[in-house]
C-alpha positions as CSV (number, residue, x, y, z in Angstrom):
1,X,0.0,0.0,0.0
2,X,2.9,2.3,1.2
3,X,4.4,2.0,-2.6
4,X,1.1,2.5,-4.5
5,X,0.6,6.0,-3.0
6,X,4.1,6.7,-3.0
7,X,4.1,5.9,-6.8
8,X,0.6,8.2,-7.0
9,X,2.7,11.2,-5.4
10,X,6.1,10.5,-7.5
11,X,4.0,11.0,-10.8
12,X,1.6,14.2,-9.2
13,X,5.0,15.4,-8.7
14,X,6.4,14.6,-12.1
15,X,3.1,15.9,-13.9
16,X,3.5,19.6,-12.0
17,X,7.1,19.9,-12.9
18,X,6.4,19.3,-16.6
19,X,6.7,22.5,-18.6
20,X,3.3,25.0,-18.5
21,X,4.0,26.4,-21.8
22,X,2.6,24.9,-25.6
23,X,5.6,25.3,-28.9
24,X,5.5,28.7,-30.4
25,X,3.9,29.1,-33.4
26,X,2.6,31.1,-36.3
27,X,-1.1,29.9,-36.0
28,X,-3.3,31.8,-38.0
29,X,-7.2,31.8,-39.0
30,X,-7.8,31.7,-42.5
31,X,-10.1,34.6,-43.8
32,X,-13.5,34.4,-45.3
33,X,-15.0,31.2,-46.8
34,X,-14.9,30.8,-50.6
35,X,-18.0,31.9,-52.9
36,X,-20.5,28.7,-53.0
37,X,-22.9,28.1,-55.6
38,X,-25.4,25.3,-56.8
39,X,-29.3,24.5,-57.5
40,X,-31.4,26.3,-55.4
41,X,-34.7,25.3,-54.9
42,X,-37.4,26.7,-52.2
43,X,-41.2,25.8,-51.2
44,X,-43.4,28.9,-48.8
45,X,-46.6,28.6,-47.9
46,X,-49.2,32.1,-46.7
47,X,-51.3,34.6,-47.6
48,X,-51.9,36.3,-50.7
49,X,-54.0,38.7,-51.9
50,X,-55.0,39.6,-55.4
51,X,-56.5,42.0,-57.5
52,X,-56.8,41.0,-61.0
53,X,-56.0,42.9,-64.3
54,X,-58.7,44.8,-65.8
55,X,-59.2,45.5,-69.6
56,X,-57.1,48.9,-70.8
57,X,-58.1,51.9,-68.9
58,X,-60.5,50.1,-66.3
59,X,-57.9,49.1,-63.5
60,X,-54.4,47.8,-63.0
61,X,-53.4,44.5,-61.3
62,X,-52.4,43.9,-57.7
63,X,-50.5,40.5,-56.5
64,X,-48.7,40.8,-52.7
65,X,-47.8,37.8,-50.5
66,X,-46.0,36.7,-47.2
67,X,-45.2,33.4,-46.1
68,X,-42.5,31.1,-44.3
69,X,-40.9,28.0,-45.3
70,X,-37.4,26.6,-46.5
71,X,-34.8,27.1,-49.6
72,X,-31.8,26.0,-50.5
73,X,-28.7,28.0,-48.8
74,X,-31.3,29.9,-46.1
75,X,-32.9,27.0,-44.5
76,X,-36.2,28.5,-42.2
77,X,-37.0,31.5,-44.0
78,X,-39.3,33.9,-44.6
79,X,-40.7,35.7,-48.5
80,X,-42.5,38.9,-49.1
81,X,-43.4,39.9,-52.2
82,X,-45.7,41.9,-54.8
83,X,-46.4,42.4,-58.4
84,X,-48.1,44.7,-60.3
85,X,-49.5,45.2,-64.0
86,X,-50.9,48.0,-66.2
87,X,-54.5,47.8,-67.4
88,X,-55.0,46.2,-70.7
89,X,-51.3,44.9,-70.8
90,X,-51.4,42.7,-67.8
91,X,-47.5,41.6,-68.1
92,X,-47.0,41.3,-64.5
93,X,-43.8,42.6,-62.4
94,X,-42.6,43.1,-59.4
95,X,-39.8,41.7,-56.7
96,X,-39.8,39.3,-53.5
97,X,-37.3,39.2,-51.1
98,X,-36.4,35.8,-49.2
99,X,-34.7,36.4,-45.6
100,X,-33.4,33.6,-43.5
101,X,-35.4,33.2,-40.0
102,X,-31.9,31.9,-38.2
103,X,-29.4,34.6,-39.7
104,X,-32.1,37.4,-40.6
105,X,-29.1,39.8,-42.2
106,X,-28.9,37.2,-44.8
107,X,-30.9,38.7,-47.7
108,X,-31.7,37.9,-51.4
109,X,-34.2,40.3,-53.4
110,X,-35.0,39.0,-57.0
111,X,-37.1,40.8,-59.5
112,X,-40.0,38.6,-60.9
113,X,-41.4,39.1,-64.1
114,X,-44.5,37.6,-66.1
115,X,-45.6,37.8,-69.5
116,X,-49.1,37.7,-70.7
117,X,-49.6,35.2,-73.3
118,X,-51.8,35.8,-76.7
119,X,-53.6,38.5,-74.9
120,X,-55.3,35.9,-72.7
121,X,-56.3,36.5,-68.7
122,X,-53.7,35.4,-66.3
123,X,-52.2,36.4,-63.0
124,X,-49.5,35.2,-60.6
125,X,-52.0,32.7,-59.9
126,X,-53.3,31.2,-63.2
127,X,-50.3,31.6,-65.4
128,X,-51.8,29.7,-68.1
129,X,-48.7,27.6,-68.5
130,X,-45.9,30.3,-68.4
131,X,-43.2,30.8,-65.7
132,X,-43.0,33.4,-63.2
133,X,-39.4,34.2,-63.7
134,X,-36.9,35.2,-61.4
135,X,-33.8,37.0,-61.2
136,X,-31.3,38.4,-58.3
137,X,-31.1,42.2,-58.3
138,X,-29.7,42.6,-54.5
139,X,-28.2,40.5,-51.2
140,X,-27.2,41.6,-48.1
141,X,-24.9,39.8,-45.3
142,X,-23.9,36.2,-47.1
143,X,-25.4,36.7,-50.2
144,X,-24.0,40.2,-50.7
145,X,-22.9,39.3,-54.0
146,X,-25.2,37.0,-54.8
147,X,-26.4,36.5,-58.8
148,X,-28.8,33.8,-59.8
149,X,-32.1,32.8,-61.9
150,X,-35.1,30.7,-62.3
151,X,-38.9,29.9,-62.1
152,X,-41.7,30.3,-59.5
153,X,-44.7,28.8,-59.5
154,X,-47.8,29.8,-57.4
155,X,-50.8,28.0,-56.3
156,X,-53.4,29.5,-54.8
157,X,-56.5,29.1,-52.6
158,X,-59.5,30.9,-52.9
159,X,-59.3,31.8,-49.1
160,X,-56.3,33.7,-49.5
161,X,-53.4,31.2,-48.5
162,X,-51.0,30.4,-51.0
163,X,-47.9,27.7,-51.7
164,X,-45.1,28.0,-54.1
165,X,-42.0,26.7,-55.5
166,X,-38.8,28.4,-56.6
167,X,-36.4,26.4,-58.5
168,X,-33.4,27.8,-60.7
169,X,-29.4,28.4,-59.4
170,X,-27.9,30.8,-57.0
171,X,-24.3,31.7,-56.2
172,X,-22.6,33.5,-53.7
């Protein structure tokens, strides 16, 4: 027993009196992550509200919406969003803006553009066929530089809620 603690206090002893200090070196942080890109793709769910396109000088056309859901690169996130058209043209325009929930300084803002086809009714809601297409105009935080491009597609409910899906590419 006498030599088991006296072998217990030799190595105490030994551990203390080993040197305190770590090899000098030049450690140093690298800076800023590379650029990343790749297929984005995004599904939101809310509420909408519409006002259709009229015939020419009757009234113009009205789309906004808000909803939450996820996207490729943001995770939780949240969209806003509105488009408008001219009486009697009824292309549609406007821009959303997609905002993660976790980091909310990480912006994108695309502009979103739709095109009537053969003078035939449509909205952000009944396309008849065609794309809503998106492009990046501005980012903040992460997607400062951001550039990208693609479709969204809207499907809506006559009580005002709303899903969609974004598809396309975005780099950063």
């Amino acid at each position: 027993m006498y030599r088991c603690a006296a072998l217990i206090i030799a190595l105490l002893f030994a551990g203390c009196s080993s040197s305190s200090t770590l090899p000098a070196g030049n450690i140093q942080a690298t800076g800023a992550l590379g650029a990343a890109s790749g297929p984005f793709s995004a599904a939101y769910s809310g509420n909408y509200s519409l006002t259709a396109c009229g015939p020419l000088h009757s009234h113009d056309g009205a789309f906004s919406f808000s909803g939450k859901g996820t996207a490729t690169f943001f995770h939780h996130s949240l969209e806003t969003g509105h488009m408008s058209a001219p009486s009697g043209v009824c292309s549609w325009s406007g821009s959303a803006t997609l905002k993660s929930k976790l980091h909310p300084a990480n912006t994108i803002t695309v502009s979103l553009a739709l095109q009537r086809p053969n003078r035939s009714p449509n909205n952000p809601c009944q396309t008849q066929g065609l794309d809503i297409h998106w492009a990046v105009t501005a980012g903040t935080g992460k997607f400062a530089n951001g550039t990208g491009s693609g479709t969204l597609k809207f499907t809506c409910q006559s009580n005002g809620s709303y899903s969609d899906g974004w598809t396309g590419t975005l780099a950063f």
